[in-house]
C-alpha positions as a Markdown table, in Angstrom:
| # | Residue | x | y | z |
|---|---|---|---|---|
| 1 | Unk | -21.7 | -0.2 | -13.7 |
| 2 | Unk | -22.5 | 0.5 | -17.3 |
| 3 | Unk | -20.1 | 0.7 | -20.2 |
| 4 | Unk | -18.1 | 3.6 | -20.1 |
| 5 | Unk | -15.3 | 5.1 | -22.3 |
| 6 | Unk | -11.4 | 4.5 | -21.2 |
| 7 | Unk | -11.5 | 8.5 | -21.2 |
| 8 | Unk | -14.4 | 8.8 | -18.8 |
| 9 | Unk | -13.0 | 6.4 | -16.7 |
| 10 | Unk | -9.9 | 7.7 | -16.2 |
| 11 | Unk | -11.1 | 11.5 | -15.9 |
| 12 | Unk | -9.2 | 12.9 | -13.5 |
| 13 | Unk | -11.3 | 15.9 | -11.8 |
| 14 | Unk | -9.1 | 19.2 | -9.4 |
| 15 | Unk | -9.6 | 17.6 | -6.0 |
| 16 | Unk | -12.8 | 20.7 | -5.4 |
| 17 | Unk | -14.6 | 19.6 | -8.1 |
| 18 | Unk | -14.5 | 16.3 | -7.3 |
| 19 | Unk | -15.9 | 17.0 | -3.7 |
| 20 | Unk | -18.5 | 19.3 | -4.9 |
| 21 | Unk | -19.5 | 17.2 | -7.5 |
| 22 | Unk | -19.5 | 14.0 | -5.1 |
| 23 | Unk | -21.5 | 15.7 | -2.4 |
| 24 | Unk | -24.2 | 17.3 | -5.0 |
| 25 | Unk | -24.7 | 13.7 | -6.7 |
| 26 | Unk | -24.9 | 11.8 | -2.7 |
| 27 | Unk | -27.7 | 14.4 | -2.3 |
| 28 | Unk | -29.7 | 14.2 | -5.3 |
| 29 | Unk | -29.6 | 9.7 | -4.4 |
| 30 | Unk | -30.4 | 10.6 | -1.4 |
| 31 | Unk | -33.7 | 11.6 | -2.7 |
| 32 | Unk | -34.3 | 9.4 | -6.1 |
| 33 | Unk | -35.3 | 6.0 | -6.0 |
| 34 | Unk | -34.6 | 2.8 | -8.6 |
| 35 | Unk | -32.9 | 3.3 | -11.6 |
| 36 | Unk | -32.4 | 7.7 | -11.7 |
| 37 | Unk | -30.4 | 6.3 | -7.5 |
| 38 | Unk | -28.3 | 4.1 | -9.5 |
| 39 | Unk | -27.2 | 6.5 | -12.7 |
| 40 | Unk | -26.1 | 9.2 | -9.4 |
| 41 | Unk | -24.5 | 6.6 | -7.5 |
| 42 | Unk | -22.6 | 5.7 | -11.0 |
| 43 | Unk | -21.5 | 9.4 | -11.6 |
| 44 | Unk | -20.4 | 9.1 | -8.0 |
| 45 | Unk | -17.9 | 6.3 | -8.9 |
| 46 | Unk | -16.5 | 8.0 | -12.6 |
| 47 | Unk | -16.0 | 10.9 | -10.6 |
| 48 | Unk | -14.2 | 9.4 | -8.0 |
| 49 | Unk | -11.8 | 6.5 | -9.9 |
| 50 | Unk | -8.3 | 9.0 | -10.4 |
| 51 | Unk | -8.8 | 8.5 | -6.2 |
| 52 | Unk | -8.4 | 4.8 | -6.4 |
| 53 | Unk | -6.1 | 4.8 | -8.9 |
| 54 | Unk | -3.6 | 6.8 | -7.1 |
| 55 | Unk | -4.3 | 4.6 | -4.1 |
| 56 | Unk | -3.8 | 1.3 | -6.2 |
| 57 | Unk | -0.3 | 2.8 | -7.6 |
| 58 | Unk | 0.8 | 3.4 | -3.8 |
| 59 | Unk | 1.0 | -0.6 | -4.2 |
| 60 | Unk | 2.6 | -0.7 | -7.1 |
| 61 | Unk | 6.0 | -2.9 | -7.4 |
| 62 | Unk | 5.5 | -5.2 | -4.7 |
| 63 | Unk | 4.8 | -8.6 | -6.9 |
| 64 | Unk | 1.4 | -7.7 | -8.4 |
| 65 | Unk | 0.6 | -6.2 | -11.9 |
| 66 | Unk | -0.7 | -2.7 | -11.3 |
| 67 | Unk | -3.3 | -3.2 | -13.5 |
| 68 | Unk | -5.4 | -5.6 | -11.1 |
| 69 | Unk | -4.3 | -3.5 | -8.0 |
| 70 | Unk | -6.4 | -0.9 | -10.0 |
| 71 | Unk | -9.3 | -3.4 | -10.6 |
| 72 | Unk | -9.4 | -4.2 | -6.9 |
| 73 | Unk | -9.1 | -0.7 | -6.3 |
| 74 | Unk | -12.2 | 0.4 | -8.9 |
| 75 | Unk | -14.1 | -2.7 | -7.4 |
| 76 | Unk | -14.2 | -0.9 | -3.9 |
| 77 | Unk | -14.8 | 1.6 | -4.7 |
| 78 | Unk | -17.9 | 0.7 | -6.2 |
| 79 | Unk | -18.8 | -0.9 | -2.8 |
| 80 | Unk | -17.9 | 2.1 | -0.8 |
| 81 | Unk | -20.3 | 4.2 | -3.3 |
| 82 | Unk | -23.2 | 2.0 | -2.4 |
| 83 | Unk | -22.7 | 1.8 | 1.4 |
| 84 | Unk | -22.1 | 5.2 | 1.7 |
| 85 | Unk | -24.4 | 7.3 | 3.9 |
| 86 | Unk | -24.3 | 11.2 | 3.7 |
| 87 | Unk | -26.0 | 11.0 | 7.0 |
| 88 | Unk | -23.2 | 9.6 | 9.2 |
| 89 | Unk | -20.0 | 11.5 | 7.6 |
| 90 | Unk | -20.2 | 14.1 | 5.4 |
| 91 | Unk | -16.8 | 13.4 | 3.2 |
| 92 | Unk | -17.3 | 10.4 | 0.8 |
| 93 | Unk | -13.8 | 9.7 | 0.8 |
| 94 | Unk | -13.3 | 9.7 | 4.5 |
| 95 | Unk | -15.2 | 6.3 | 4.2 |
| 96 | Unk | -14.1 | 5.5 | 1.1 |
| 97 | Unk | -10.3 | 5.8 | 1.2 |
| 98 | Unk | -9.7 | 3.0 | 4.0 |
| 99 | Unk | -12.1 | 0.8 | 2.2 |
| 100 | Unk | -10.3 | 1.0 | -0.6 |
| 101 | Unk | -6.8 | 0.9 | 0.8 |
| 102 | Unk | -8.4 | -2.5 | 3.1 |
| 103 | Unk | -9.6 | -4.6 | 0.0 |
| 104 | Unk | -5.8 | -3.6 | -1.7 |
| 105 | Unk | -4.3 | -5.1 | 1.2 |
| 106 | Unk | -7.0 | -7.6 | 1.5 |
| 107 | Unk | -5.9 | -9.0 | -2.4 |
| 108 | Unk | -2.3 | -9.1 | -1.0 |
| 109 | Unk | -2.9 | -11.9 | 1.7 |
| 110 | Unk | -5.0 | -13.6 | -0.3 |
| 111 | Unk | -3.0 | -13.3 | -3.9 |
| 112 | Unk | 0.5 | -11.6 | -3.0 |
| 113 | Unk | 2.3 | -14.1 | -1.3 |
| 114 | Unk | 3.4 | -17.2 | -2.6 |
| 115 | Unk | 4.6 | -17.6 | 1.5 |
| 116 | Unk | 2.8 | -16.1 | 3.8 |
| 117 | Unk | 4.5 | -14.6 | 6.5 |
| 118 | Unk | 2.3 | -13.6 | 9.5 |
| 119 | Unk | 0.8 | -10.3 | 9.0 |
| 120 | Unk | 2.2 | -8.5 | 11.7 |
| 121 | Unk | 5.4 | -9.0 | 9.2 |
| 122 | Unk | 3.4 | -8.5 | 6.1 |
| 123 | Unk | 2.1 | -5.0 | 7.7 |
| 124 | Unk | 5.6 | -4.1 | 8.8 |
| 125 | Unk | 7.3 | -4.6 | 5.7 |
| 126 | Unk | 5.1 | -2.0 | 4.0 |
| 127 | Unk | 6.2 | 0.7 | 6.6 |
| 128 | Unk | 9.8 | -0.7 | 6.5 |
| 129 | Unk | 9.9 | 0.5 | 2.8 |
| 130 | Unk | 8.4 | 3.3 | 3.1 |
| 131 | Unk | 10.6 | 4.6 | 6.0 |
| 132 | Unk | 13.9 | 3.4 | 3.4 |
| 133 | Unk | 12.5 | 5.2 | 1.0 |
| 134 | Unk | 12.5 | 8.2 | 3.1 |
| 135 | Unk | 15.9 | 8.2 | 4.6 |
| 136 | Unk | 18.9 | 8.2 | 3.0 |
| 137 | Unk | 20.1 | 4.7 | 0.9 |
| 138 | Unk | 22.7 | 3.6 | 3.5 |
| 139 | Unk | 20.7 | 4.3 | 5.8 |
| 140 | Unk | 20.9 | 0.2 | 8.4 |
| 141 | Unk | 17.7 | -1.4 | 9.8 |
| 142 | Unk | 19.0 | 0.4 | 13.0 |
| 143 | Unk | 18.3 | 4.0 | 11.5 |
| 144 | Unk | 15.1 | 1.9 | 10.1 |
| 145 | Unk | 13.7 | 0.7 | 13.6 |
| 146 | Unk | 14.1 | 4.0 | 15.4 |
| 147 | Unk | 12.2 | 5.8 | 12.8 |
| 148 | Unk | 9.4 | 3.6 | 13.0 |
| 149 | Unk | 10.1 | 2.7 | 17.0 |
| 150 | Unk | 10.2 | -0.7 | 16.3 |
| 151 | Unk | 13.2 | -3.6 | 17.3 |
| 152 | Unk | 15.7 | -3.9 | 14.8 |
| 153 | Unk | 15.3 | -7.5 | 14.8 |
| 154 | Unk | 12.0 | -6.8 | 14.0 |
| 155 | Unk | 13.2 | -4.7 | 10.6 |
| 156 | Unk | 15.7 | -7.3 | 10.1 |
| 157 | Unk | 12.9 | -9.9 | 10.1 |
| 158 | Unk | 10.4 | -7.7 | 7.9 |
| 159 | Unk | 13.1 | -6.9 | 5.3 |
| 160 | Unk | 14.1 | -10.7 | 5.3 |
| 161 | Unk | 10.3 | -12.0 | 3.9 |
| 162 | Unk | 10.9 | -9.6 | 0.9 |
| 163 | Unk | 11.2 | -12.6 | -1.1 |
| 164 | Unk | 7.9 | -14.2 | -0.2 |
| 165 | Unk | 6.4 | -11.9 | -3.0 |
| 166 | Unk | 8.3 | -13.3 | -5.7 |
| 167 | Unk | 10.7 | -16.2 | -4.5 |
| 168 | Unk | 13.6 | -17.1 | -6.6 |
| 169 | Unk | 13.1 | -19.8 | -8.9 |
| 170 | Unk | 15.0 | -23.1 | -8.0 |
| 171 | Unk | 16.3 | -23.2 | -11.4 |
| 172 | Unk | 18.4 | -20.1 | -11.2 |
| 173 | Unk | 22.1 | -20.7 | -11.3 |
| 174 | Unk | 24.0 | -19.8 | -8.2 |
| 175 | Unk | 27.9 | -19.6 | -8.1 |
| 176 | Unk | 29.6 | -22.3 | -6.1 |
| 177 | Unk | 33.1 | -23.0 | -5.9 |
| 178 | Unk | 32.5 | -26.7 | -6.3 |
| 179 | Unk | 31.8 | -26.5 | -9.6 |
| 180 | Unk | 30.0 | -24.4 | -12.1 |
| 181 | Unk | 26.0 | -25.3 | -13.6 |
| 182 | Unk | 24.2 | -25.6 | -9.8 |
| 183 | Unk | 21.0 | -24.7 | -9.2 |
| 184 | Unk | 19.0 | -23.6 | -6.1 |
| 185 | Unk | 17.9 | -26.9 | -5.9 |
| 186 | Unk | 21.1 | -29.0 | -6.3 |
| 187 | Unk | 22.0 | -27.1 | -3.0 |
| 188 | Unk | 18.9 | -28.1 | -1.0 |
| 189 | Unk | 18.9 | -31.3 | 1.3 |
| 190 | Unk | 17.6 | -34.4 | 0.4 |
| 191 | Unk | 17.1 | -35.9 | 3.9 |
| 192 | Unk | 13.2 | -36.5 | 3.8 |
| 193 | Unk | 11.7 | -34.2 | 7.1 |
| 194 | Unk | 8.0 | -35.0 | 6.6 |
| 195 | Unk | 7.4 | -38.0 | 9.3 |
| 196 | Unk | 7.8 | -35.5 | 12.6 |
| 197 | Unk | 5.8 | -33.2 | 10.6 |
| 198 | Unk | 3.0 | -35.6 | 10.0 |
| 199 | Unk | 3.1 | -36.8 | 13.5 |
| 200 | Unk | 2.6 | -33.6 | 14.7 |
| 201 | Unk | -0.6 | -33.1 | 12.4 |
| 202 | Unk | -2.3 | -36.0 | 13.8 |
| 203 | Unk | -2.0 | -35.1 | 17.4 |
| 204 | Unk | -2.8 | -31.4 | 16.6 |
| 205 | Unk | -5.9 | -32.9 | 14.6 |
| 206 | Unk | -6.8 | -35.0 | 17.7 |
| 207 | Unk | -6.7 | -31.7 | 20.0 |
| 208 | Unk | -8.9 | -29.8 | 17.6 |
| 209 | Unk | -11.6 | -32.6 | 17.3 |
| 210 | Unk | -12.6 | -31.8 | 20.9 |
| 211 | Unk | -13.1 | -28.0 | 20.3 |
| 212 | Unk | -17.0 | -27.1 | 19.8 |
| 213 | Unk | -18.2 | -25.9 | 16.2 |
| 214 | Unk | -17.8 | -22.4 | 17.0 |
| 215 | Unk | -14.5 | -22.8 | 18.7 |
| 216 | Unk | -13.1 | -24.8 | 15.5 |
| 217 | Unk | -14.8 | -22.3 | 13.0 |
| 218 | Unk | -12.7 | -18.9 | 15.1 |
| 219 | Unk | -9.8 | -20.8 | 14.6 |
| 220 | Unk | -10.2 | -21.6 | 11.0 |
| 221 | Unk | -10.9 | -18.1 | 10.6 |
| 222 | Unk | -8.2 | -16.8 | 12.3 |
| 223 | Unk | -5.0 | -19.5 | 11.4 |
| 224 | Unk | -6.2 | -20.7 | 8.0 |
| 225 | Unk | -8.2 | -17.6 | 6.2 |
| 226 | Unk | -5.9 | -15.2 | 8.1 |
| 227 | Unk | -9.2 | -13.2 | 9.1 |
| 228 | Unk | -8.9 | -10.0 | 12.2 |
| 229 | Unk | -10.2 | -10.7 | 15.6 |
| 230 | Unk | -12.8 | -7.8 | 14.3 |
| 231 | Unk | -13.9 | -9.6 | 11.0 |
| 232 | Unk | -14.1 | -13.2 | 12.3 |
| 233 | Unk | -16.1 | -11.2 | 15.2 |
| 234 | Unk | -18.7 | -9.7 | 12.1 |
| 235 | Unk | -18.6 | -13.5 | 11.1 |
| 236 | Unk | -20.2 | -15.3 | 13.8 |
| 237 | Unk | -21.7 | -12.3 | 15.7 |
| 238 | Unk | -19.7 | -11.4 | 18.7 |
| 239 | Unk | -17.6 | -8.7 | 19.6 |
| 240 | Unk | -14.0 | -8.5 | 19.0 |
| 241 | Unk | -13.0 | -8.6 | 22.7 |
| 242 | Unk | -15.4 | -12.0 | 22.8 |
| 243 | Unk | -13.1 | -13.5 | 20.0 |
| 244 | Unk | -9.9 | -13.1 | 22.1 |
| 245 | Unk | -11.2 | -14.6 | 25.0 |
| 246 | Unk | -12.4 | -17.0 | 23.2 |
| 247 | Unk | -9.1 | -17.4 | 21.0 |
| 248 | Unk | -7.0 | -17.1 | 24.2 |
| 249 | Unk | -8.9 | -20.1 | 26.2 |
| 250 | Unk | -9.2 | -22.5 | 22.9 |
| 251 | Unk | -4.9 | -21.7 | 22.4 |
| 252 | Unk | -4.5 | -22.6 | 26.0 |
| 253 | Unk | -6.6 | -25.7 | 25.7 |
| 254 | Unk | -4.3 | -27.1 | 22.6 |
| 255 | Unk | -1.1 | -25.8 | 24.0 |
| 256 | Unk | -2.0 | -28.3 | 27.5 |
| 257 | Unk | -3.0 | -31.0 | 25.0 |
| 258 | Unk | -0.2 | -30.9 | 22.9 |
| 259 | Unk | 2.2 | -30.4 | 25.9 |
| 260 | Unk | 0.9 | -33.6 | 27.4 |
| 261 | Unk | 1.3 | -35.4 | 23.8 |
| 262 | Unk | 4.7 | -34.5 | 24.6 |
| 263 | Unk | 5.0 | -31.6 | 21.7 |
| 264 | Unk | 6.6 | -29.1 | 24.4 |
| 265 | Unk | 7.2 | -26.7 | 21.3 |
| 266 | Unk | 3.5 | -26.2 | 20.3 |
């Protein structure tokens, strides 16, 4: 994208415009070539860039600086632009608003969390807060779970990884009626916990040394880079449904390995 004023950047076209505008500038691409394609497909983006920053502020106050929730916003948006084809859906930002609103939550698995909680939590905590926002302020994770027909253990568990966005720092003071000047960390335990741990890293390593290539990649994909049974499907060329049979019969394989390594809890 070229230089462009802070003004034009953030004009802010009536929503009809906008659409007019976007669907006239798709169709005049359409038909250009080279450098006059590119120039449209730009207009396409200025014109559209109050979208993604309204969609970027949605996120706002949840551990990251709004300004690079906008960037990661305005940098979809320039990928929707260029993937966009007028010939499979005629509104832009049908296609555009989910691509936006996926690379957002995208940044915040990858950037947001200084511990990750798995992202069936991660996804429920967003709706969590917006349902409290919506009801009234004492309203309990009870009222919470039936809004949302969810378990209220489950609310109880989303609204308890609130902290993984910005954990407390184990310098802050805490009161104690030992004594006064504690920290976070003069309360933690000093017993050292790390040999059962690394035990169980070498036997799980020993399991995943028989899985083929592919098998090892999937699960990469899945447990370490937190990928969707969809994407890690786009990945190595299979279907989704592929990837959970294959998931399902490489977990079972581990779980009978560790089981017989005598790691019952795995």
């Amino acid at each position: 994208m070229t230089t462009t004023t802070n003004a034009t950047l953030h004009q802010d076209l009536p929503r009809d415009v906008r659409r007019q505008r976007t669907t006239r500038l798709f169709a005049e691409a359409a038909a250009s070539s080279g450098d006059e394609r590119e120039r449209l497909i730009e207009e396409v983006i200025l014109a559209n860039t109050s979208v993604a920053r309204t969609i970027a502020q949605r996120y706002a106050g949840r551990g990251i600086a709004l300004q690079d929730l906008e960037q990661v916003a305005y940098v979809a948006l320039v990928r929707a632009a260029h993937k966009f084809d007028g010939d499979k859906a005629e509104d832009f930002l049908v296609f555009a608003v989910p691509t936006i609103r996926g690379e957002i939550k995208r940044w915040f698995r990858d950037h947001g969390w200084t511990v990750r909680p798995p992202r069936r939590l991660q996804e429920l905590q967003a709706a969590v807060l917006r349902a409290k926002e919506g009801v009234d302020g004492d309203a309990t994770s009870a009222d919470i779970a039936a809004r949302l027909g969810v378990p209220e253990s489950d609310v109880d568990e989303a609204l308890a990884v609130r902290g993984c966005f910005a954990p407390s720092s184990l310098d802050a003071p805490v009161e104690a009626s030992t004594g006064e000047g504690l920290s976070l960390a003069d309360l933690l335990p000093s017993e050292d916990g790390g040999l059962a741990a690394a035990e169980d890293r070498l036997v799980l390593e020993a399991a995943l040394a028989g899985l083929t290539s592919r098998e090892r990649l999937i699960v990469h994909l899945r447990f370490v880079e937190d990928r969707t049974q969809a994407e890690i499907g786009e990945v190595i060329g299979v279907t989704q449904m592929q990837v959970s049979r294959i998931l399902s019969k490489v977990l079972r394989g581990l779980r009978d390995q560790l089981r017989d390594s005598g790691l019952a809890a795995a």
